[in-house]
C-alpha positions as CSV (number, residue, x, y, z in Angstrom):
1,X,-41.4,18.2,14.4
2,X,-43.8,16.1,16.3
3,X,-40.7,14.2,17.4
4,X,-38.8,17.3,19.3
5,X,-36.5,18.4,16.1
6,X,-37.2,22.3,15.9
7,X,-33.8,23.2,13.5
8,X,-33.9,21.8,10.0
9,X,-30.8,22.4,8.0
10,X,-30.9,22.8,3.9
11,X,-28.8,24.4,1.2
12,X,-29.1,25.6,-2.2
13,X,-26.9,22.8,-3.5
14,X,-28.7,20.2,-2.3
15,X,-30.4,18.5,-5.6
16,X,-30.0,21.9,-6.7
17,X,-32.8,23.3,-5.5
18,X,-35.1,21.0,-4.8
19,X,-34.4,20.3,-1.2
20,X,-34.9,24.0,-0.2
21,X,-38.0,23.5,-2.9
22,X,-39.8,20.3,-0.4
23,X,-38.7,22.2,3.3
24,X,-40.3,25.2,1.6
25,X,-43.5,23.5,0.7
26,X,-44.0,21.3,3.7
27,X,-43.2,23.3,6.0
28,X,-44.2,26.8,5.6
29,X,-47.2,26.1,7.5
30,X,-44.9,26.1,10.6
31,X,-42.5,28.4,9.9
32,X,-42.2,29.9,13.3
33,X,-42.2,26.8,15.3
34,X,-38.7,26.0,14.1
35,X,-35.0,27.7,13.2
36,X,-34.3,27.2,9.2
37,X,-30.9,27.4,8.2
38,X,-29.6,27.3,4.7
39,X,-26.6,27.8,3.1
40,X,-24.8,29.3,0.0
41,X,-21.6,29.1,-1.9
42,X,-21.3,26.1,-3.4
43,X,-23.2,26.9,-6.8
44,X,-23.8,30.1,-8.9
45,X,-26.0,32.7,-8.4
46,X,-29.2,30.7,-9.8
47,X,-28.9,27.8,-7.6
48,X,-28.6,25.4,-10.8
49,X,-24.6,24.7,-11.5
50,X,-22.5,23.6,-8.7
51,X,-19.3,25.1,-8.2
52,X,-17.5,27.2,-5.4
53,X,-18.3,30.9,-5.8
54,X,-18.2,33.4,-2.7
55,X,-18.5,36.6,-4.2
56,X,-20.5,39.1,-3.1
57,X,-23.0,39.6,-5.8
58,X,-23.5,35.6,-6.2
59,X,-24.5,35.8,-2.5
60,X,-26.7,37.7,-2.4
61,X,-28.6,36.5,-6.0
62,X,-28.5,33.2,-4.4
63,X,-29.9,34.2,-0.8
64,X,-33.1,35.9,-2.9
65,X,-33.3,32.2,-4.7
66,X,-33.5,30.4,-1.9
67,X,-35.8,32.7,0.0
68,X,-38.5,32.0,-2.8
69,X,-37.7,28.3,-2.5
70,X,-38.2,28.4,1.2
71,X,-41.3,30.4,0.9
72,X,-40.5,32.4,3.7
73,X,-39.2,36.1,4.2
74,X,-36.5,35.4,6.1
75,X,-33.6,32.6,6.7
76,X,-32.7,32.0,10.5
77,X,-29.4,31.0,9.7
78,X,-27.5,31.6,6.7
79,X,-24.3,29.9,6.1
80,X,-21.0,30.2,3.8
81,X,-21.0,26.7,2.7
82,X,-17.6,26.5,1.5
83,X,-14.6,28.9,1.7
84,X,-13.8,30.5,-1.5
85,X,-9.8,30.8,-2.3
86,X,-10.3,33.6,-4.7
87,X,-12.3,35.5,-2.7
88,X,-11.7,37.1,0.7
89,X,-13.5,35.7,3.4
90,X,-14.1,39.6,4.6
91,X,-15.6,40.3,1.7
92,X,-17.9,37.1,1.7
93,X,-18.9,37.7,4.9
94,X,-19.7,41.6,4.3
95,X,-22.2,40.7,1.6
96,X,-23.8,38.0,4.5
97,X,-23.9,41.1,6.8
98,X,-25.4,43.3,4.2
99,X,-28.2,40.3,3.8
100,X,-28.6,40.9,7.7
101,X,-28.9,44.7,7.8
102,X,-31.8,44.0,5.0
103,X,-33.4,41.4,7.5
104,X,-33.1,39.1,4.7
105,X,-31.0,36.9,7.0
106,X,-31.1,36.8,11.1
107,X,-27.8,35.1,11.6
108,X,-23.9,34.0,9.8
109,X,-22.7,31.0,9.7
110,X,-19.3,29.1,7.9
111,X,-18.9,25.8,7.5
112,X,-15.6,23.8,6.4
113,X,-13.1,26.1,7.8
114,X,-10.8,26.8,9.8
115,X,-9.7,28.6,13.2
116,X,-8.1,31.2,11.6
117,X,-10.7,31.6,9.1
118,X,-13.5,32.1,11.5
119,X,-11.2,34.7,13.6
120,X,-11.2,36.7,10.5
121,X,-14.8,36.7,9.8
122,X,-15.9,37.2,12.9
123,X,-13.9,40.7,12.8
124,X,-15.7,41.7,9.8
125,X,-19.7,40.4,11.9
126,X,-20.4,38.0,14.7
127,X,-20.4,34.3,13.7
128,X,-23.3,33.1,15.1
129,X,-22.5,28.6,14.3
130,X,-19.8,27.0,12.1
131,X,-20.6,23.6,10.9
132,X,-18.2,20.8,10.2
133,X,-18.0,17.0,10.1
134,X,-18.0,15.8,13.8
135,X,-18.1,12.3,15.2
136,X,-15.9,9.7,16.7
137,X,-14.4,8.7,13.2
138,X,-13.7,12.9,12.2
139,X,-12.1,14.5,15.4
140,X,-10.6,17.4,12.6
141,X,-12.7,19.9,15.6
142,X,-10.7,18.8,18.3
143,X,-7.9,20.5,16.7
144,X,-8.5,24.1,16.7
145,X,-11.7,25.1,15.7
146,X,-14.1,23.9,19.0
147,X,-11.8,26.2,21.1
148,X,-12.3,29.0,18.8
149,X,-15.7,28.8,18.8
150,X,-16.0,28.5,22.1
151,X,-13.7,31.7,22.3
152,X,-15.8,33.4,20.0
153,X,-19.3,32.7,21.1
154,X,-19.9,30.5,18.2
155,X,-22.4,27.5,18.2
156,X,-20.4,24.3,16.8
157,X,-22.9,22.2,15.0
158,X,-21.5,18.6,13.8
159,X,-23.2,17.5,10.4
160,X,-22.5,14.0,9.5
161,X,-22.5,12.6,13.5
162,X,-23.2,9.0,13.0
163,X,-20.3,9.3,10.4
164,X,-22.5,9.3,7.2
165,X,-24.6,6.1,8.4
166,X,-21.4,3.7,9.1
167,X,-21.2,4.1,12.9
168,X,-24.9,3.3,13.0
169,X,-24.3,0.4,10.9
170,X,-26.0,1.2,7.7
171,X,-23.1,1.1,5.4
172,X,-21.9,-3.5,5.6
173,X,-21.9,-3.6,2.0
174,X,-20.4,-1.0,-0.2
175,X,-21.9,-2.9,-2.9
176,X,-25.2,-1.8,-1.6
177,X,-24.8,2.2,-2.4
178,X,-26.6,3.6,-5.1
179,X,-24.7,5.6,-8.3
180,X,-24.4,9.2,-6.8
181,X,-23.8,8.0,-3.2
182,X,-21.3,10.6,-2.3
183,X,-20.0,8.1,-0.2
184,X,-18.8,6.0,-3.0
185,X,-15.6,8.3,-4.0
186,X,-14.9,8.2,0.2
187,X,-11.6,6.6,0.6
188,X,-13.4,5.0,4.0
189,X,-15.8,3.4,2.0
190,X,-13.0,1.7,-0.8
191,X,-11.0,-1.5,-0.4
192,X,-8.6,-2.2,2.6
193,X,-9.8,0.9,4.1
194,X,-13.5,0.0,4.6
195,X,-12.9,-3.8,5.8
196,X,-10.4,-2.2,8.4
197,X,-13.0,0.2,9.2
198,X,-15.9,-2.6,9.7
199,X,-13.3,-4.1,12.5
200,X,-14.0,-0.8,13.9
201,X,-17.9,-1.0,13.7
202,X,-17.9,-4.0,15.1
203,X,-15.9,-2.7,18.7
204,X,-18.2,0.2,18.6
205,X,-21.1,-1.7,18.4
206,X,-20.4,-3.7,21.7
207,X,-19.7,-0.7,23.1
208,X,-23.1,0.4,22.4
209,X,-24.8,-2.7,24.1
210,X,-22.9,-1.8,27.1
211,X,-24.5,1.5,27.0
212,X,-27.8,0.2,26.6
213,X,-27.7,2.1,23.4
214,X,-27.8,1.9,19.3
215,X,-25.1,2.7,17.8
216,X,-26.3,5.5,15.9
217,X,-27.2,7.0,19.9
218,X,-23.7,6.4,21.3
219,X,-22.6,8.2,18.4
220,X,-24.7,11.6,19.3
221,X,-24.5,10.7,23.6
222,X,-20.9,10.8,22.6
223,X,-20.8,14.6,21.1
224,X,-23.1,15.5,23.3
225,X,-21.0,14.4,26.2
226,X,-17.7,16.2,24.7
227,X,-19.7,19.6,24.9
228,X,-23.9,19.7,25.5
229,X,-23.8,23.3,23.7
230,X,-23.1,21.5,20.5
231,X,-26.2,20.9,17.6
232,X,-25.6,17.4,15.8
233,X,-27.6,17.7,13.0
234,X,-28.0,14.3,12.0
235,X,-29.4,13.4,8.3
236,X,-31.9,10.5,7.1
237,X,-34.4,9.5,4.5
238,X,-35.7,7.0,7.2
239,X,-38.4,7.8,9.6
240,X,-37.2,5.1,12.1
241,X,-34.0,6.4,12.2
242,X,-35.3,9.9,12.4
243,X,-37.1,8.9,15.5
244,X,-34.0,6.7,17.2
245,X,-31.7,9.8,16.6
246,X,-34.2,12.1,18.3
247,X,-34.2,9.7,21.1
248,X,-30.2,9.8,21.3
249,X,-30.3,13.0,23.2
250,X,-31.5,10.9,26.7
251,X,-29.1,8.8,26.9
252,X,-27.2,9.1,29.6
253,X,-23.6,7.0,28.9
254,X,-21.9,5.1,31.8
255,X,-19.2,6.3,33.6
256,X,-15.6,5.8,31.2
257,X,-17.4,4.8,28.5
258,X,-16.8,8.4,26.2
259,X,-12.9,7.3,26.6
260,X,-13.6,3.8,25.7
261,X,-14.8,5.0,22.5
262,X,-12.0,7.7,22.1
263,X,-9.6,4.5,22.5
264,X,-11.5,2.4,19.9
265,X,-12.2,4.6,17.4
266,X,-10.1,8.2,17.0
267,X,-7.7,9.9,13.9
268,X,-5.2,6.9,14.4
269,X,-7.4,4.0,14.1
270,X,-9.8,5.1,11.5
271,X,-8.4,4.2,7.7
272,X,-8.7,6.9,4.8
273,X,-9.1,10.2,4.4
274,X,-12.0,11.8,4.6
275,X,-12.5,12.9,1.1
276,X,-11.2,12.1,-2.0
277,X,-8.1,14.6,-2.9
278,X,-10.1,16.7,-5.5
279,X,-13.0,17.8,-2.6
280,X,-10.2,17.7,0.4
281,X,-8.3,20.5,-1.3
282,X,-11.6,22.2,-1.6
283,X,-12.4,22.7,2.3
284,X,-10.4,25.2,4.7
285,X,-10.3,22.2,7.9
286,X,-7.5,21.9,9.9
287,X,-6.0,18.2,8.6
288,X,-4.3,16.0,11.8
């Protein structure tokens, strides 16, 4: 906070409970100097199994869950974290609304899905952001889903900017990553694909110099310069990074360098999918 972040971004499944647990604790205190946003839909209705479940009634368990984590009365921001193929998303999203009409929740939000997907929730109640994987090594956005947000009147926040730490040069060494790095089971981070990938690093990394830049800061410059109504919501355990992503939002980038990195690094040059086949059936993105 003292470094200019006011919008701090948590869910139930994250350590299953215990994220929402720590953002509760530490930061009640300031509760109204910041936006919290949280998100269900990716475990059951006590916050403690993982597994996709969108109905209605596991909603709205949850939300009361993580309200008691959180410590606070009400959630700013309150997303569907994943899509839920047995469920439709009208009725997901009319149990969200309900949570509104209670004031239990200010706002909606979806992340993982598509276009089409947030056309048809957005019917049922306004969609205030949809979150999705955004940087210059996932452009699945660009596709369909930043024009229907802008459409719509729906904030587009990018988690994952700096492309889960590789574009800002944190991931050399796969051999490095601890068990239960998610990033592991990546196909980006396996074999041929990840040494092709560091060729990549490497071009975007001079490309930084020339901006006068880390990487890490082209990376954010870079979505901020495709659209400045756009939240990046970059993650880190590391205070110095925490800092040097904060500062990413002055840069100003030189004139041609946004399509330098679009030539260097874009859906055709970057190797693997995102996720392994089990999770990529899982999400609702459109797939170039």
């Amino acid at each position: 906070m003292d470094a200019g972040y006011t919008f701090f971004d948590t869910a139930a499944v994250y350590g299953l409970g215990h994220n929402e647990t720590l953002v509760g604790e530490v930061l009640k205190p300031h509760r109204r100097e910041f936006v919290l946003a949280s998100k269900c839909g990716l475990t059951d209705a006590t916050g403690t199994q993982r597994g996709i479940d969108g109905r209605p009634e596991t909603i709205k368990a949850l939300c009361e869950v993580s309200l008691r984590r959180l410590q606070t009365d009400v959630i700013d921001l309150y997303y569907l974290h994943r899509l839920d193929r047995n469920v439709p998303i009208e009725d997901s999203v009319g149990a969200l609304a309900d949570l509104v009409a209670e004031g239990k929740i200010r706002t909606i939000g979806l992340s993982e899905v598509s276009a089409v997907t947030l056309r048809r929730a957005h019917a049922v109640h306004p969609v205030t952001a949809l979150q999705t994987e955004y940087s210059p090594w996932t452009r699945n956005p660009e596709i369909a889903v930043l024009e229907a947000c802008r459409e719509l009147g729906t904030t587009f926040v990018a988690f994952s900017p700096v492309a889960r730490g590789f574009l800002a040069g944190g991931v050399r060494d796969v051999s490095n990553l601890v068990q239960g790095d998610l990033r592991v089971a990546m196909p980006r981070f396996q074999g041929e694909n990840f040494r092709h990938n560091l060729g990549l690093l490497a071009q975007f990394e001079a490309l930084a110099r020339e901006a006068g830049c880390t990487p890490a800061q082209l990376c954010l410059a870079w979505l901020l310069a495709k659209d400045d109504t756009l939240v990046p919501i970059p993650g880190t355990a590391n205070p110095d990074h925490m800092r040097e992503n904060a500062a990413g939002e002055q840069v100003v980038l030189p004139p041609g360098l946004v399509e330098k990195v679009d030539a260097v690094i874009n859906e055709q040059t970057v190797a693997g999918h995102r996720y392994p086949a089990a999770l990529q059936a899982a999400i609702d993105t459109e797939e170039p």
